[in-house]
N, C-alpha and C positions, 0 to 999 in steps of 0.2 A: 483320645481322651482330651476334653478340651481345657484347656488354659486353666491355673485355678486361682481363684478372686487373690488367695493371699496365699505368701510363701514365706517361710521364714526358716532360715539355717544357721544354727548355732548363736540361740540370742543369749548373751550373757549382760545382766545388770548387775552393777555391787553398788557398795557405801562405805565409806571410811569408818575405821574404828579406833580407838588409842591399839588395840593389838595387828591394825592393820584392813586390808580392804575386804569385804566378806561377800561374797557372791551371793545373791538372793534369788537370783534365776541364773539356773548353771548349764548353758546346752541344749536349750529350748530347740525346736526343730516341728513344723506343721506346714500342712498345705492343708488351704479353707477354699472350696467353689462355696455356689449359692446356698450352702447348707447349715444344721444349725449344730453347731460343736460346742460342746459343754466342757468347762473347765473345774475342775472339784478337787478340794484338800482342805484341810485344817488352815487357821491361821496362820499369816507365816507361811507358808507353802512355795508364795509365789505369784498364786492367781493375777491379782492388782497389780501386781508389778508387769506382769505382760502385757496386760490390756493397756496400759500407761504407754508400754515402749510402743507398742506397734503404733501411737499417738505422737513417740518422741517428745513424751512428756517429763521424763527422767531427767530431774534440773540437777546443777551441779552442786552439793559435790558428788550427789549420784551420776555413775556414768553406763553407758548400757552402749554394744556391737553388737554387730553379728556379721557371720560371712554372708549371708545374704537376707532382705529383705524388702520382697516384692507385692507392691498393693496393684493389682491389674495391670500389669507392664512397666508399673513407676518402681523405680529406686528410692524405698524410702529413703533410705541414708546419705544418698546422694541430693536430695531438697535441699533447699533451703527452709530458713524459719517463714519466711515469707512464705516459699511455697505450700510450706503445711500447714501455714493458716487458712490456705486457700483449698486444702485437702481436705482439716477438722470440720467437722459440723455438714459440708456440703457433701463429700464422699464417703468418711468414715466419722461414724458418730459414737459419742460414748455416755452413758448413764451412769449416774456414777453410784457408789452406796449413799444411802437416804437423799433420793436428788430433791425432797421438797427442799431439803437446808439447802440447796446449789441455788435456788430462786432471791432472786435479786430483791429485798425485802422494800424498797423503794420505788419499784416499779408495777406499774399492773400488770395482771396475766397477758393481756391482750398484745402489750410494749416486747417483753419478754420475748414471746412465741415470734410476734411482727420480727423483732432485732434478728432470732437465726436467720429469718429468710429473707430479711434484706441484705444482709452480708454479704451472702451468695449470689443474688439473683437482683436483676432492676426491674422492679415492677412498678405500675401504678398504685398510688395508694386503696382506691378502690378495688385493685386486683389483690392487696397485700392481707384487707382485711375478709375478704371473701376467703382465701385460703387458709386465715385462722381459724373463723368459724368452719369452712369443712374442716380442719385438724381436728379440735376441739371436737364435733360429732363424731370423727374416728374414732374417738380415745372414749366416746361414751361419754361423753358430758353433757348433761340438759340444759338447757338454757347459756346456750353457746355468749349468746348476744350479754346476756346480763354479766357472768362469769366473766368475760374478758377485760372487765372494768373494775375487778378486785386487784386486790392485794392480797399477797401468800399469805398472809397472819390470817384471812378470810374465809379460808378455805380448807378441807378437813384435810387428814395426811392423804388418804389415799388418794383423794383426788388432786393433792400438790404432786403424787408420782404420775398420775395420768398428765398431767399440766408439763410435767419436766417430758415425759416419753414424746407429748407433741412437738414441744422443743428439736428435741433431737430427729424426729422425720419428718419434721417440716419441708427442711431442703432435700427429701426423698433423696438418702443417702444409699451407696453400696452395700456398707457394711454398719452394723449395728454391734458394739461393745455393750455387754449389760452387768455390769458388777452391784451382786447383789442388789439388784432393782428394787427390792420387795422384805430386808431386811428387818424393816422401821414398822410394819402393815399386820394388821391381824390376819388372821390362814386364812378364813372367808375373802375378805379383799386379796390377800395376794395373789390365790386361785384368778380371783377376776384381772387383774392385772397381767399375769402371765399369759390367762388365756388373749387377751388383747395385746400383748408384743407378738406370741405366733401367729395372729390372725393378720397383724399387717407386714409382720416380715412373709408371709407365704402369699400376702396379695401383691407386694411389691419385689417378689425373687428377690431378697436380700438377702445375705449372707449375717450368719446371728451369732456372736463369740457369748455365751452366758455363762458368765463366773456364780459359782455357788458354795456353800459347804454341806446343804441337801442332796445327798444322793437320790434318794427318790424324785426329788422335783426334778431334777435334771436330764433321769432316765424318763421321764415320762414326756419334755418338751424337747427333746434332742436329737439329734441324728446318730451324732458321735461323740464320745467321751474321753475326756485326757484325766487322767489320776496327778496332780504333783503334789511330793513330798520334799520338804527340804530344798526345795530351786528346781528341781527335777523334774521331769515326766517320769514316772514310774509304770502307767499302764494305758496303753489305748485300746476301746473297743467299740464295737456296737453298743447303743444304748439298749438294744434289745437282749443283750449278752453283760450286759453288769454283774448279772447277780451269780453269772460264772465267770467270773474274775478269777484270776491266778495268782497277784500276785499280793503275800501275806498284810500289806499295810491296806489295801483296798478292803481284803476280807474284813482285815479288822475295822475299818470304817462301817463296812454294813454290817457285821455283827451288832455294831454299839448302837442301830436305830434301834428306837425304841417298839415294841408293836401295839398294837390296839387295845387286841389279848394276849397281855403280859404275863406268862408265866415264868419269867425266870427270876428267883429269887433277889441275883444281883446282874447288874449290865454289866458287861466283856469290856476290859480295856486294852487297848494297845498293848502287845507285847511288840517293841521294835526290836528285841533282841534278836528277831525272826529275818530281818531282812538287816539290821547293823544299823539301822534309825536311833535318830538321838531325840 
């Protein structure tokens, strides 16, 4: 079996509280290759806080371990800040929720996209701007040339997330973090948006961590599924086997979607009495 992109063993994050320091990810434990693992829970959960740590983005007074945590042979924990500025954006990239607000409102698109990948890489300026506008066609943007000369206020939302997603694979990264990408977006754009993150993580073999609290979006763009409740993992599976999930807080996640044709009087709530959930 070969190597796999990322490994992670018993990740704990907390945060200080007047009753003391409270775990928000409790035991965390994965192994990611090139593939696309969906992470899904309620609020709270956890989710964002993973995707942070495997960034080592967790400032103080938040603090996050783990026994082990492996990006392709590298120790995370053992970098430096140096070194993982030299890792962020170029090897592992991250989107964050509503990335149009992450867009530098001073800057043109063009600046923006240019900044990831000269961080990274030394290129010619005329090689720098040739590679925006192919990004920018990736991501489905018309008029590449014109666009890259706005400003985010310019620009409609969905297309400030297509604008942030080129950001982030600009410098053709490993791995691709996407917390709630598509939160901010109407259904119609976010379809399009989702379907253009899988089509360039499967063009570029990259490895895809997608935070959500959609269980169906997630079973339909993923390989593999992690359930966390309360800091926890509580279920992994095939995305193709969700909807025979075992364990009762997962049930009760897919019981409460809603359906097309709704016949049920009232929607199903949580009973966490069922598994000791608070």
């Amino acid at each position: 079996m070969n190597a796999p992109l990322l490994e992670i063993e018993d990740l704990r994050v907390s945060f200080p509280t007047p009753k003391g320091r409270v775990e928000v990810v409790r035991g965390l434990s994965l192994r990611l290759g090139r593939e696309r693992l969906g992470i899904v829970g309620e609020s709270g959960s956890g989710k964002s806080m993973t995707g942070r740590a495997i960034l080592r983005l967790i400032r103080p007074p938040g603090r996050q371990r783990a026994a082990r945590m492996v990006f392709d042979g590298i120790d995370l924990d053992a970098q430096s800040e140096r070194q993982m500025r030299a890792l962020r954006g170029a090897r592992i990239s991250m989107i964050m929720q509503d990335p149009k607000f992450s867009l530098n409102p001073v800057m043109t698109v063009g600046d923006q996209i240019a900044e990831a990948l000269i961080t990274h890489e030394r290129l010619a300026r005329r090689d720098v701007r040739a590679r925006v506008i192919e990004m920018l066609h990736a991501v489905r943007i018309h008029e590449p040339e014109r666009v890259l000369r706005l400003f985010p206020h310019e620009v409609s939302g969905g297309m400030g997330q297509r604008i942030m997603i080129a950001m982030m694979l600009i410098p053709r990264p490993d791995l691709l973090i996407a917390d709630e990408p598509t939160s901010a977006l109407d259904v119609s754009v976010q379809a399009q948006v989702l379907d253009l993150i899988d089509e360039l993580v499967r063009d570029h073999g990259m490895g895809l961590i997608l935070i959500s609290h959609d269980l169906n979006l997630v079973a339909r763009y993923c390989d593999r599924i992690m359930v966390m409740h309360g800091g926890e993992v509580v279920e992994s599976c095939k995305a193709q086997d969700l909807h025979h999930a075992s364990h009762p807080y997962t049930r009760g996640l897919l019981a409460a979607v809603p359906r097309m044709e709704e016949t049920r009087d009232t929607l199903p709530v949580l009973d966490r009495s069922a598994w000791g959930g608070t």
